[in-house]
N, CA, C and O atoms as CSV, one atom per row, in Angstrom:
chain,resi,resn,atom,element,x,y,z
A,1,UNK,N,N,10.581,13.553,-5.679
A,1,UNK,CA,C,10.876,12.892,-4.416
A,1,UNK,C,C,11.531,11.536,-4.647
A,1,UNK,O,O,11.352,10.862,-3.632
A,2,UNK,N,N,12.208,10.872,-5.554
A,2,UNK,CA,C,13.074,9.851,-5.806
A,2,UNK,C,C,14.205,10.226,-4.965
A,2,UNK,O,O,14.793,11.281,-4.723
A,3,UNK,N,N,14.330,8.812,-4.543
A,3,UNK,CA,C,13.496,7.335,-4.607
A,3,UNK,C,C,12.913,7.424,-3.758
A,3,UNK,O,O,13.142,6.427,-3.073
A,4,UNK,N,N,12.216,8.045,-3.286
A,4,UNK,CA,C,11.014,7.754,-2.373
A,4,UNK,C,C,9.872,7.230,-3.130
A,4,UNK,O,O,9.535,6.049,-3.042
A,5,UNK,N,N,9.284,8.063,-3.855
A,5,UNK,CA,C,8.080,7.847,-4.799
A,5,UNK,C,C,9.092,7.441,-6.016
A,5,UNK,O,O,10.278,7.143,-5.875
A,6,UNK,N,N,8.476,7.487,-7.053
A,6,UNK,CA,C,8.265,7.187,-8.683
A,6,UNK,C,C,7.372,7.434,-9.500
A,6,UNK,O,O,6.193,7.156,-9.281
A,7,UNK,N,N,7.665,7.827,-10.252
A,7,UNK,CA,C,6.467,7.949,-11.407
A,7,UNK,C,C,5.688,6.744,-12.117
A,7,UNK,O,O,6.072,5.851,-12.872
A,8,UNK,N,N,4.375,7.091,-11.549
A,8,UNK,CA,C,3.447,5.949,-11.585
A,8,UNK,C,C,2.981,5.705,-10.132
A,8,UNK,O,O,1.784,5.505,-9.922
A,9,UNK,N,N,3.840,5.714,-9.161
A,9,UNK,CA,C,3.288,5.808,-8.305
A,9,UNK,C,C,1.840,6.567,-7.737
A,9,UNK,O,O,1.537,7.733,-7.990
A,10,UNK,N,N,1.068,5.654,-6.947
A,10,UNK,CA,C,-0.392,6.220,-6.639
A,10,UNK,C,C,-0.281,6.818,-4.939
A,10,UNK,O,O,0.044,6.029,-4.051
A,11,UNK,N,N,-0.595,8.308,-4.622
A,11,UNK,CA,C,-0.369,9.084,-3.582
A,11,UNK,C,C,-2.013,9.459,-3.329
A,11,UNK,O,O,-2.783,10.191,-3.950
A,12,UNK,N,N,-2.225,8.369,-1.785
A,12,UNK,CA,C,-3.255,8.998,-0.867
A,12,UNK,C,C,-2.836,10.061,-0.534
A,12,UNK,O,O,-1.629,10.274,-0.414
A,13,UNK,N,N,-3.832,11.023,-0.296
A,13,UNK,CA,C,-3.248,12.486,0.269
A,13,UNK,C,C,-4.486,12.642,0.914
A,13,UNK,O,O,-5.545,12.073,0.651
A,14,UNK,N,N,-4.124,13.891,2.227
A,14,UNK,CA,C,-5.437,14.740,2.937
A,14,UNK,C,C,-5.532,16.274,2.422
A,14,UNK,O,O,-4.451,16.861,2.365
A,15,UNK,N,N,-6.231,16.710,2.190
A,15,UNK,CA,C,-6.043,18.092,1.385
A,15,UNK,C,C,-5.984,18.904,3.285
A,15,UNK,O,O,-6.528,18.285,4.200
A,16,UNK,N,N,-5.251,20.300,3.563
A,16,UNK,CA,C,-5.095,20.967,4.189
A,16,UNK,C,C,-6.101,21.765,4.810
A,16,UNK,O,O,-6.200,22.016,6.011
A,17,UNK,N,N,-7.040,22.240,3.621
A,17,UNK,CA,C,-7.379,23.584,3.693
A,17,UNK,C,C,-8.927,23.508,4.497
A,17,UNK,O,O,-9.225,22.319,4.616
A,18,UNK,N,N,-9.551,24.039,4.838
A,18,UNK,CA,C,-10.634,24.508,5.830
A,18,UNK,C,C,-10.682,24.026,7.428
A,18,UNK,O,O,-11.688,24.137,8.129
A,19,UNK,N,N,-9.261,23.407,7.925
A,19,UNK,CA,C,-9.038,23.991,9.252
A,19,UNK,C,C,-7.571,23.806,9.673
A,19,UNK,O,O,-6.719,23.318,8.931
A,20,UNK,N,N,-7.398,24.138,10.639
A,20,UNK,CA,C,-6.003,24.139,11.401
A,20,UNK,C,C,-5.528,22.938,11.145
A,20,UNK,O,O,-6.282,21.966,11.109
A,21,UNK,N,N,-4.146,22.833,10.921
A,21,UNK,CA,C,-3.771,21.562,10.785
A,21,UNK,C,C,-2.129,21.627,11.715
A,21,UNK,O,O,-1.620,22.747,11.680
A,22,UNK,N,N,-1.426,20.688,12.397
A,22,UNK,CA,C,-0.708,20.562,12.672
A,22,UNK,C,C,0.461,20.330,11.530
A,22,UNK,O,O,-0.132,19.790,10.596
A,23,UNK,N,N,1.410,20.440,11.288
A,23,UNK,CA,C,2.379,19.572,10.267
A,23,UNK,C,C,3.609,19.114,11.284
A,23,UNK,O,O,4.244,19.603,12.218
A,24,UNK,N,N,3.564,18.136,10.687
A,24,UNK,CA,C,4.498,16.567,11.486
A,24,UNK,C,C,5.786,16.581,10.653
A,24,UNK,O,O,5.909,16.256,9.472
A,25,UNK,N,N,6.983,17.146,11.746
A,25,UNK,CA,C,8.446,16.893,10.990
A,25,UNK,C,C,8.608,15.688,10.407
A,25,UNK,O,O,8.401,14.706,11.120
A,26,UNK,N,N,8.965,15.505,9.152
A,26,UNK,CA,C,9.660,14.284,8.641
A,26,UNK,C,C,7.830,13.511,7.630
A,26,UNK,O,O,7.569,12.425,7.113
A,27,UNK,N,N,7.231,14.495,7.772
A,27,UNK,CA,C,5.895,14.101,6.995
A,27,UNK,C,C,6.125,14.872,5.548
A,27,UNK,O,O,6.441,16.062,5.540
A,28,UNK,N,N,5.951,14.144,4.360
A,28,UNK,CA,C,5.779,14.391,3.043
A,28,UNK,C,C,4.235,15.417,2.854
A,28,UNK,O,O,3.119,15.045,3.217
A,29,UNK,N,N,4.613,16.970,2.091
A,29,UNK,CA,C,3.464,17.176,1.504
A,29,UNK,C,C,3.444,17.478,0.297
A,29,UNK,O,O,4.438,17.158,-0.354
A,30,UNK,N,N,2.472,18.091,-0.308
A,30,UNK,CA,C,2.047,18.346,-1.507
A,30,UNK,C,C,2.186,20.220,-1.203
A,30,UNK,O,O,1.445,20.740,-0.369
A,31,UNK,N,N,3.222,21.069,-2.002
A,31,UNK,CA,C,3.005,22.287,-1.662
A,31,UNK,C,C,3.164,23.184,-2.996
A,31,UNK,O,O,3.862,22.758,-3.916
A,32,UNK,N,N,2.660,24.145,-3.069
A,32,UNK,CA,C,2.911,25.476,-3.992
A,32,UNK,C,C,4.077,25.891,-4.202
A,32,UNK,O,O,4.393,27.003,-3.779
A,33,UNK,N,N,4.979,25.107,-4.897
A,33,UNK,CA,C,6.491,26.330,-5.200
A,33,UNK,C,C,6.280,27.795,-5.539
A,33,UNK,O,O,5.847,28.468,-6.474
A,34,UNK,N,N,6.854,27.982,-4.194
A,34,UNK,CA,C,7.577,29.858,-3.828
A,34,UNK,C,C,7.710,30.362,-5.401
A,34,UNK,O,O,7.079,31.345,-5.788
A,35,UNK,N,N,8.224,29.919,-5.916
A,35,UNK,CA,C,8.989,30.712,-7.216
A,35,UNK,C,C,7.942,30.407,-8.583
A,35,UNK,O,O,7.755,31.113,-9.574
A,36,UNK,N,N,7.373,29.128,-8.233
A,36,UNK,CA,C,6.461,29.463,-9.628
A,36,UNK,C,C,4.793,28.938,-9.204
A,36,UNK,O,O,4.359,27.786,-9.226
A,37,UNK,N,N,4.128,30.100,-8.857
A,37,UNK,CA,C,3.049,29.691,-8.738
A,37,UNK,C,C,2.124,28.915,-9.763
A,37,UNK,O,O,2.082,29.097,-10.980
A,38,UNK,N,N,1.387,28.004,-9.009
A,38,UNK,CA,C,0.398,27.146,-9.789
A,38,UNK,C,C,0.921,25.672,-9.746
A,38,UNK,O,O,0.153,24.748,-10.014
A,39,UNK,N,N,2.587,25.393,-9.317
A,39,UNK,CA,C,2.881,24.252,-9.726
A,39,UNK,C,C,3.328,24.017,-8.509
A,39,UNK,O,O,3.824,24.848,-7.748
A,40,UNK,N,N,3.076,22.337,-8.223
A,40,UNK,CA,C,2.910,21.551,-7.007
A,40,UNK,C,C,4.050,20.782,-6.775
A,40,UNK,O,O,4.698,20.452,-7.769
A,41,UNK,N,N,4.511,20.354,-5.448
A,41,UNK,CA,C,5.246,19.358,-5.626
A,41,UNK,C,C,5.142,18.676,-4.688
A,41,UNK,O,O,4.083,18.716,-4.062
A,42,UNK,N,N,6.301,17.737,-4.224
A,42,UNK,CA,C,6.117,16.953,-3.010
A,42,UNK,C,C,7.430,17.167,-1.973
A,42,UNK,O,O,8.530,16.781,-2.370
A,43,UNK,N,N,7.347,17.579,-1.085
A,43,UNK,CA,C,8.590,17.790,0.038
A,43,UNK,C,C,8.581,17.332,1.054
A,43,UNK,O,O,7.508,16.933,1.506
A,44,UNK,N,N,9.377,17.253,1.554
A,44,UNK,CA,C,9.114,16.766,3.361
A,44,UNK,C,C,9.515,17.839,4.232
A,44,UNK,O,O,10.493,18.584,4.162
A,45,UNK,N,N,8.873,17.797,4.801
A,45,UNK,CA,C,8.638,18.626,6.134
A,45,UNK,C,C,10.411,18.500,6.803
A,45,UNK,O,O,10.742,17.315,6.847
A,46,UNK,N,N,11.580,19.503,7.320
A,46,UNK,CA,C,12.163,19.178,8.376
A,46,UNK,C,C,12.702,19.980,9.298
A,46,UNK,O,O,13.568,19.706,10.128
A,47,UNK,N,N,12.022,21.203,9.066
A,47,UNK,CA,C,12.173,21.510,10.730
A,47,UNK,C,C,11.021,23.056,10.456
A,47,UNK,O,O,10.430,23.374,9.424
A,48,UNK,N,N,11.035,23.698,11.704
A,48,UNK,CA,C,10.541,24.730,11.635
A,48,UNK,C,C,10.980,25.931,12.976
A,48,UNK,O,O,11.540,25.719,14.051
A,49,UNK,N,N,10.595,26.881,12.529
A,49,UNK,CA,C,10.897,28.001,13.511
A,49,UNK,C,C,9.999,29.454,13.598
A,49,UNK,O,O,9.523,30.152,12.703
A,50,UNK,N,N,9.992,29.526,14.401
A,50,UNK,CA,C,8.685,30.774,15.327
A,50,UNK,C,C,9.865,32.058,15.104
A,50,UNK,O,O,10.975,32.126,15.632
A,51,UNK,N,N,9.433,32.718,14.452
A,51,UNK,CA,C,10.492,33.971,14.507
A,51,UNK,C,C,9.401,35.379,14.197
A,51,UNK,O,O,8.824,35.354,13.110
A,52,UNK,N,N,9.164,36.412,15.001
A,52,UNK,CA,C,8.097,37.521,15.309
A,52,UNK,C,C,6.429,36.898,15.347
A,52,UNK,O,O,5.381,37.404,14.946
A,53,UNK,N,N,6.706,35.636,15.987
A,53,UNK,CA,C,4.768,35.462,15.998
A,53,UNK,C,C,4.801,34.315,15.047
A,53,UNK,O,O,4.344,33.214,15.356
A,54,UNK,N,N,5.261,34.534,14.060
A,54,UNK,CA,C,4.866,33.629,13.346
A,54,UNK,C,C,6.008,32.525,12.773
A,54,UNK,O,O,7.222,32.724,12.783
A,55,UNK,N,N,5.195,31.069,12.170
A,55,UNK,CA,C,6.071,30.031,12.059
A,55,UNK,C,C,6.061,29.893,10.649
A,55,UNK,O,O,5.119,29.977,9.861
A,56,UNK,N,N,8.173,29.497,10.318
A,56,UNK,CA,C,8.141,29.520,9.403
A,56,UNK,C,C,8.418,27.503,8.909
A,56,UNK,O,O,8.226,26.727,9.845
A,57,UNK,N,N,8.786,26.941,7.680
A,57,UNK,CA,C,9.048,25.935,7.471
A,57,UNK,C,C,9.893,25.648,6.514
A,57,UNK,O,O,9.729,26.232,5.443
A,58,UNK,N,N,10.989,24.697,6.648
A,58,UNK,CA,C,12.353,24.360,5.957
A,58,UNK,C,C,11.476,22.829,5.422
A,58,UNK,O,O,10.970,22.009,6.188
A,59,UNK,N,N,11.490,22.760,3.828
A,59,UNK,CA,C,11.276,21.298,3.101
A,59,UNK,C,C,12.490,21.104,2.546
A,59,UNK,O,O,13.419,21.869,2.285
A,60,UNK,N,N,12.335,20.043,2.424
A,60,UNK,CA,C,13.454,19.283,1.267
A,60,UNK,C,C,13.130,18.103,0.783
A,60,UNK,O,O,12.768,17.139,1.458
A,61,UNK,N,N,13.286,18.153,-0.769
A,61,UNK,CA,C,12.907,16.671,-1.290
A,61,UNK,C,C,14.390,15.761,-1.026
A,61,UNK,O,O,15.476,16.082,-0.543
A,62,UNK,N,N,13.952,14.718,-1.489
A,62,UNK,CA,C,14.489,13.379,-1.223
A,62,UNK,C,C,15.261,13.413,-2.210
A,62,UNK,O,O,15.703,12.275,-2.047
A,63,UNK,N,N,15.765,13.757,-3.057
A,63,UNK,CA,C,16.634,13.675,-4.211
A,63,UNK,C,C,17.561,15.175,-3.649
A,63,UNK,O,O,16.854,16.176,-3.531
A,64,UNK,N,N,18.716,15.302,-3.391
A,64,UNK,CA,C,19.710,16.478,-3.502
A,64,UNK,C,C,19.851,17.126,-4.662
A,64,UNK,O,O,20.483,18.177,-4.555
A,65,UNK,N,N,19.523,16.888,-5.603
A,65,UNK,CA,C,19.441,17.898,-6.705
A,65,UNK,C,C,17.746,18.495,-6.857
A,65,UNK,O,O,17.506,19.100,-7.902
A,66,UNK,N,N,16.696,18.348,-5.933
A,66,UNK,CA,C,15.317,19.091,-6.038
A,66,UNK,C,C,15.719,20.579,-5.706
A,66,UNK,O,O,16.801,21.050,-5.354
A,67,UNK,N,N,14.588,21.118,-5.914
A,67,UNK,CA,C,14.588,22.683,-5.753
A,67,UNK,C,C,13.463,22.728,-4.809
A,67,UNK,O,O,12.362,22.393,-5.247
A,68,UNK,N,N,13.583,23.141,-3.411
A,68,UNK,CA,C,13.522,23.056,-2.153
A,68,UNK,C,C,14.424,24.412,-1.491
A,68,UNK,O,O,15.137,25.202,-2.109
A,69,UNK,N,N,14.094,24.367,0.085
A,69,UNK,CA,C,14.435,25.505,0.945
A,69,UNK,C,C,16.024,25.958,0.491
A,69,UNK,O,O,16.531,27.063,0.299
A,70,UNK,N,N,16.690,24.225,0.395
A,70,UNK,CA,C,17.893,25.121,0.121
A,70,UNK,C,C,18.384,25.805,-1.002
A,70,UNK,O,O,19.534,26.147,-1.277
A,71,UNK,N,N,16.959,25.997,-1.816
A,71,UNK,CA,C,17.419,27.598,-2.525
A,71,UNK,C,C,16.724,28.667,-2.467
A,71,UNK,O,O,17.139,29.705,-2.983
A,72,UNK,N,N,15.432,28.592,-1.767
A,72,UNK,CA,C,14.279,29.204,-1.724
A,72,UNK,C,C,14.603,30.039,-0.180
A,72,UNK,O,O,14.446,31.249,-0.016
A,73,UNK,N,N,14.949,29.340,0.570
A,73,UNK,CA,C,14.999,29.571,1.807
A,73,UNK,C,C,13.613,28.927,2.962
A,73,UNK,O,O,12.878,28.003,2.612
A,74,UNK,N,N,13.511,29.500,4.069
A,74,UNK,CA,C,11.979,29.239,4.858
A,74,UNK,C,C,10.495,29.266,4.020
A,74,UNK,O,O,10.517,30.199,3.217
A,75,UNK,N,N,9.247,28.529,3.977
A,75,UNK,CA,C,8.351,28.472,3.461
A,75,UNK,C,C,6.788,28.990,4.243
A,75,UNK,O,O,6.578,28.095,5.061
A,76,UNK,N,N,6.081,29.619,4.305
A,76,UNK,CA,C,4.941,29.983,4.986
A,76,UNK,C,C,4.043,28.422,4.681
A,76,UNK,O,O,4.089,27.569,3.795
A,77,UNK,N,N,3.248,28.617,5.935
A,77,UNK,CA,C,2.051,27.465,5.955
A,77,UNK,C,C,1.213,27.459,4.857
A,77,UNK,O,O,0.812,26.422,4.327
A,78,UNK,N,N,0.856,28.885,4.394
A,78,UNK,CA,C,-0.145,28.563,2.952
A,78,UNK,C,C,0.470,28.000,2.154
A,78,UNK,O,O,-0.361,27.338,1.532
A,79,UNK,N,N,1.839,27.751,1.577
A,79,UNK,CA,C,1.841,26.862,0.717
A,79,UNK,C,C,1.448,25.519,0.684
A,79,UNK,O,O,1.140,24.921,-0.346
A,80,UNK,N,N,1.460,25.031,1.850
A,80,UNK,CA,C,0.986,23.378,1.918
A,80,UNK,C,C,-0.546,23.235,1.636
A,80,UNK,O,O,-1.535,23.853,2.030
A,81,UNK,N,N,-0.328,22.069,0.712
A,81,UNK,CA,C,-1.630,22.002,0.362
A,81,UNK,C,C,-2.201,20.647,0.461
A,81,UNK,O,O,-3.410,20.486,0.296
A,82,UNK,N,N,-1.128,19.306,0.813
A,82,UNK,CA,C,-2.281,18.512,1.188
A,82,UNK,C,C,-0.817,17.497,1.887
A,82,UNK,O,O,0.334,17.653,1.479
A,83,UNK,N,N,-1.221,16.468,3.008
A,83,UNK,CA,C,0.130,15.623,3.906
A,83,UNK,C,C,-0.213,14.095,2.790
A,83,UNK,O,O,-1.336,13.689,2.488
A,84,UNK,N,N,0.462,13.788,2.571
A,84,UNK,CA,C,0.677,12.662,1.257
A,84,UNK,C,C,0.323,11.156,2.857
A,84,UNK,O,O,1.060,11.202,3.841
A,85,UNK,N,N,-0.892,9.980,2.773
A,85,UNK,CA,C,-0.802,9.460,4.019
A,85,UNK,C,C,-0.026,8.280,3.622
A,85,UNK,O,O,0.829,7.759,4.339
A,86,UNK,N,N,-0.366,7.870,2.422
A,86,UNK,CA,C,0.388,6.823,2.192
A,86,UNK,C,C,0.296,6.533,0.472
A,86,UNK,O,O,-0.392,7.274,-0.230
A,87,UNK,N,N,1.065,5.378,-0.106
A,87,UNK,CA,C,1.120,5.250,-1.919
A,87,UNK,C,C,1.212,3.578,-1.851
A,87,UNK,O,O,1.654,2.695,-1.116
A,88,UNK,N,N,0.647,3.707,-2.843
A,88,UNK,CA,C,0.337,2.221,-3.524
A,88,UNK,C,C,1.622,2.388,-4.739
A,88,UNK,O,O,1.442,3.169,-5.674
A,89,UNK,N,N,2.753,1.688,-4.642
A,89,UNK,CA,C,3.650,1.702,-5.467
A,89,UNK,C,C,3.437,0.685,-6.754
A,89,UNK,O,O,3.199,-0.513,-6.602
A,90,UNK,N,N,3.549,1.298,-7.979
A,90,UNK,CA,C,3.302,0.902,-9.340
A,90,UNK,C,C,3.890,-0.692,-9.388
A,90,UNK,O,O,4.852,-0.934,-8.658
A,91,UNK,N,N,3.327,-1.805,-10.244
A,91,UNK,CA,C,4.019,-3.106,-10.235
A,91,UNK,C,C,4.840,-2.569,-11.388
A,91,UNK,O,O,4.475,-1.752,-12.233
A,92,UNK,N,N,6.207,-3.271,-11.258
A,92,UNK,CA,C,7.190,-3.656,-12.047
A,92,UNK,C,C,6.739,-4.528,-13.266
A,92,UNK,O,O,7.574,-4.943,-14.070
């Protein structure tokens, strides 16, 4: 997610899981990459769409060269796994 975050940077997060959660366009999470399970990352939320019942979700990191929707395509809700609330950025 550069330059948003950095490495070293310290990320409050809410973990997702044991109830309904809303997700907030333009909110950073912590999610399961589609393509390689087990490994996490950080995306932002930016848009979503209801297509047969169910809703799907478009991320994209903050850097144009991340690997995000626009290669993966739409994302299901189980991947999100926790909304990042705020970071204590590393001293220089």
């Amino acid at each position: 997610m550069a330059p948003t975050y950095s490495a070293g940077d310290w990320l409050v997060i809410r973990y997702l899981s044991g109830r309904e959660h809303t997700l907030a366009i333009g909110g950073v999470y912590l999610i399961e990459d589609p393509i390689r399970p087990g490994i996490k990352l950080l995306k932002r939320l930016k848009e979503t769409r209801m297509e047969h019942g169910n809703i799907s979700y478009w991320v994209e990191g903050d850097n144009l060269q991340s690997a995000d929707s626009r290669q993966w395509g739409w994302v299901e809700k189980d991947r999100f796994i926790a909304k990042v609330l705020f970071r204590y950025r590393r001293a220089n």
